[in-house]
C-alpha positions in Angstrom: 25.1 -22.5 5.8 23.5 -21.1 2.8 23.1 -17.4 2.1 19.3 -17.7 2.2 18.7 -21.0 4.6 15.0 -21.0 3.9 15.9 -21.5 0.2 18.1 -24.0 1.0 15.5 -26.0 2.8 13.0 -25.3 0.0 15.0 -27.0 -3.0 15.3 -30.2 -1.2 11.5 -30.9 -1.5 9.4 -30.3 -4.5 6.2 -28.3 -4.3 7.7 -26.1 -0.9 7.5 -22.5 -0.9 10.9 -21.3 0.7 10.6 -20.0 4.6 10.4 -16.7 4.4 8.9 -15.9 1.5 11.8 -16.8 -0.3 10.5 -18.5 -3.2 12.7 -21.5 -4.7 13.3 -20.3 -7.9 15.6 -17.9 -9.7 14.4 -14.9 -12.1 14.1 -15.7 -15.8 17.1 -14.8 -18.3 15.2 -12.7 -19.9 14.2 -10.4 -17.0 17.8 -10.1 -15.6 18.9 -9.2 -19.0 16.3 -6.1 -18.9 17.3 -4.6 -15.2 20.3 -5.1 -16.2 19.8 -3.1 -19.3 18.0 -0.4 -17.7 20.5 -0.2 -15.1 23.6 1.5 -17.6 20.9 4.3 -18.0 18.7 4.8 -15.4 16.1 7.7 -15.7 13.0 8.1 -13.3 10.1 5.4 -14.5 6.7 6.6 -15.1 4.4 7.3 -12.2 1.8 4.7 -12.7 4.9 2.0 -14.2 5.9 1.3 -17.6 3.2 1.1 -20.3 3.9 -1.8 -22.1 4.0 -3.6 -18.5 0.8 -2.0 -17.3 -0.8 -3.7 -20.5 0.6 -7.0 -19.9 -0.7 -7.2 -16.4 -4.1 -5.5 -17.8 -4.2 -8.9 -19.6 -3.6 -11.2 -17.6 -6.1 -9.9 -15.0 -8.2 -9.1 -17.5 -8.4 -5.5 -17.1 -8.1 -1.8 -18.8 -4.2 -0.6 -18.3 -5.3 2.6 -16.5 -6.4 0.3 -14.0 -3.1 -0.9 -13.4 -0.6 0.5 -10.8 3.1 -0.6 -10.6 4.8 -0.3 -7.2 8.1 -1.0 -6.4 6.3 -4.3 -4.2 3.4 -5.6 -2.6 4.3 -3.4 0.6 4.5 -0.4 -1.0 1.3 -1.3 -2.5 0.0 -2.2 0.6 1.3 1.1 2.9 -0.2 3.6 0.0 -3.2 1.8 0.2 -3.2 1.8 4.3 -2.4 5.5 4.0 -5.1 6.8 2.3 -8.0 4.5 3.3 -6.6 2.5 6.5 -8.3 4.7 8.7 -10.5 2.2 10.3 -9.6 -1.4 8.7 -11.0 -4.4 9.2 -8.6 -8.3 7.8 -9.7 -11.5 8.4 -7.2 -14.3 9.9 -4.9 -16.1 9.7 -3.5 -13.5 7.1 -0.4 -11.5 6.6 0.2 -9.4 8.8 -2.2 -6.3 7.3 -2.6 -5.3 10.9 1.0 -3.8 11.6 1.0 -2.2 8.3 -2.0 -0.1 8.9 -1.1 0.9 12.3 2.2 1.9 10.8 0.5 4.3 8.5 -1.4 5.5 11.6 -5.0 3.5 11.3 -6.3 1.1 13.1 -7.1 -2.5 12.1 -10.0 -4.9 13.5 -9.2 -8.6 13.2 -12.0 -11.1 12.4 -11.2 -14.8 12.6 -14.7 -16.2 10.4 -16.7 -14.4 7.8 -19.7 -13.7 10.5 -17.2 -11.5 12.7 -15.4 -10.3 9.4 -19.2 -8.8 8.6 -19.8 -7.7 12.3 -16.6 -5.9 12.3 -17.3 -3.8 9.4 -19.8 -0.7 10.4 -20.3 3.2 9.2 -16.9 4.0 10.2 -14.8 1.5 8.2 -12.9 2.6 5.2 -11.1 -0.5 4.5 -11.9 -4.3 4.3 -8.9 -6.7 3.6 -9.1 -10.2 1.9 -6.0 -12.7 1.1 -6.4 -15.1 -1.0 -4.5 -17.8 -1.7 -3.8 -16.8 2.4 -0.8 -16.2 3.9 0.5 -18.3 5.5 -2.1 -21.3 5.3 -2.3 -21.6 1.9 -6.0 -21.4 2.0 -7.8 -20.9 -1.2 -11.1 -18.9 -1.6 -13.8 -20.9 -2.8 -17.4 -18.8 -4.5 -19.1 -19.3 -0.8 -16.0 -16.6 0.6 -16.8 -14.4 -2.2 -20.3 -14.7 -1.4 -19.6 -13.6 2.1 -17.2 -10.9 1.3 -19.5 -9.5 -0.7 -22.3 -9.7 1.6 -19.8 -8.0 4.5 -18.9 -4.9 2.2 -22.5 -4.5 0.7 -23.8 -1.0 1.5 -20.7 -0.2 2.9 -18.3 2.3 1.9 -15.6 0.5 2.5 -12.7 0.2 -0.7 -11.9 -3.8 -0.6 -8.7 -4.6 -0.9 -7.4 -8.2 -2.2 -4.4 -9.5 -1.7 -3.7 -11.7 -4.4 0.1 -12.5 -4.4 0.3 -16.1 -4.3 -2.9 -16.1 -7.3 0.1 -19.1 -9.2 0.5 -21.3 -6.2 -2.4 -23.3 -6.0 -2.3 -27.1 -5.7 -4.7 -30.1 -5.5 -7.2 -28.9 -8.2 -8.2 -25.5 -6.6 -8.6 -22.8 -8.9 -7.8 -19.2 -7.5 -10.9 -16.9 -7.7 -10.3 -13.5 -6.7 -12.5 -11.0 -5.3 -13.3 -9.1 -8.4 -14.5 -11.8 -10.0 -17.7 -11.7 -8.0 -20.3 -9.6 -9.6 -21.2 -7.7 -6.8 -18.0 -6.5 -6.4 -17.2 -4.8 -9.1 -17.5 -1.0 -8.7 -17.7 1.4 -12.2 -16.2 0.9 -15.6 -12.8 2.5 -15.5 -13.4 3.3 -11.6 -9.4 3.8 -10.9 -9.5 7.4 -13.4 -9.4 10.2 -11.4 -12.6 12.0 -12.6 -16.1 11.3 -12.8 -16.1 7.8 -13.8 -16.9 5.9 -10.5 -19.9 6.0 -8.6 -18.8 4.4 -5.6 -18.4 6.3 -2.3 -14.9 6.1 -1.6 -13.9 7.5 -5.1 -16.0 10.2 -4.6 -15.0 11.3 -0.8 -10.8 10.6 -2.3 -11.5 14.0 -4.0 -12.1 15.6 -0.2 -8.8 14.1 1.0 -5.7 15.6 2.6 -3.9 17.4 0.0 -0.9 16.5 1.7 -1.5 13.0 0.6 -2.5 13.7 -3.0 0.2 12.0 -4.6 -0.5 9.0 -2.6 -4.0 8.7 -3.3 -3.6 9.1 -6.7 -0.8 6.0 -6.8 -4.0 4.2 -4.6 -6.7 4.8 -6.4 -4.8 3.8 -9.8 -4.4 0.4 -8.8 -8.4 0.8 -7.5 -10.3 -0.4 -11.1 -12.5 -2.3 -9.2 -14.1 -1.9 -6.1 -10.7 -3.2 -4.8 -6.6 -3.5 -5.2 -5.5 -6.7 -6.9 -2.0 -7.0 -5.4 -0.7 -10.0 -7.5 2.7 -10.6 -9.0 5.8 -11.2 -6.5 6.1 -11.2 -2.9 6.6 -8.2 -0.9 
């Protein structure tokens, strides 16, 4: 048997993402050639992740740098986020499993199953709203009337939205990905994700009120923040 059966099973059909979330594919040249590089001399990386890399994701979503946030994975990604505004969470599903991962960070985490009871989950009290798209594990992609309904769930909220965009590459039959922040209504301040000043929206301002225990983790948040939600793209978890 293989070292990684899911991978196995994956390369015998085209177009299958691996089991597990094992994707069929091994890591450029190029990129092996860099860790392995940084790996004779390793030295602590910059808080917020490499500049030059910050840039390049800045342009591909099409975005300022210091909106950007590198994390060592989507999960980590995820459990910062959980930790500093999970307190009352609301996901849709099918999804990933957002759920566990708030409780684990010691919130609580309403499931909705259609848009309607995604909107009649979210009240006074929530401080997160979560959103996959393309979903895990359906493969679902959002079309402009989900974003319509997102935005209409979150709208004089003060909820932070968070979008899990991971799989934004694997889209098939035509479908274009459209995330979240691509609706107008939910875009939040220009440069939103600096820690000053510069965002107007609720959550930004009460992050300043926060457990100081948890600065350092609300700062690594509210990085990746530049909209009015946390654009998890890139590789799986």
């Amino acid at each position: 048997m293989s070292w990684m059966p899911s991978r196995s099973f994956a390369e015998r059909y085209d177009n299958l993402l691996a089991i597990g979330g094992h994707p069929a594919v091994d890591m450029p040249p190029h990129v092996v050639e860099a860790a392995a590089r940084a790996a004779e001399r390793p030295a602590y990386a910059p808080t917020l992740g490499s500049p030059p890399l910050r840039e390049a994701i800045a342009a591909l979503h099409e975005t300022s740098a210091d909106c950007v946030l590198v994390t060592v994975g989507g999960m980590q990604a995820l459990y910062l986020v959980a930790q500093v505004y999970g307190a009352r969470a609301v996901s849709h599903a099918p999804a990933f499993f957002f759920p566990q991962v708030v409780e684990a960070a010691g919130g609580t985490c309403a499931v909705a199953y259609d848009w309607d009871e995604y909107a009649a989950a979210i009240g006074a009290d929530t401080t997160l709203a979560i959103v996959n798209t393309p979903v895990n594990p359906t493969g679902y992609v959002f079309r402009r009337h989900d974003l319509d309904a997102i935005a209409s769930a979150v709208a004089d909220t003060e909820a932070l939205l968070v979008s899990d965009e991971a799989y934004f590459g694997l889209t098939y039959d035509g479908l274009e990905h459209l995330s979240p922040a691509s609706h107008p209504d939910l875009r939040c301040a220009h440069r939103a994700a600096r820690l000053d000043r510069g965002c107007s929206c609720r959550p930004c301002r009460d992050a300043a009120t926060r457990d100081r225990g948890r600065e350092r983790e609300r700062q690594a948040a509210r990085g990746a923040a530049g909209w009015r939600r946390v654009r998890l793209g890139g590789g799986r978890r």
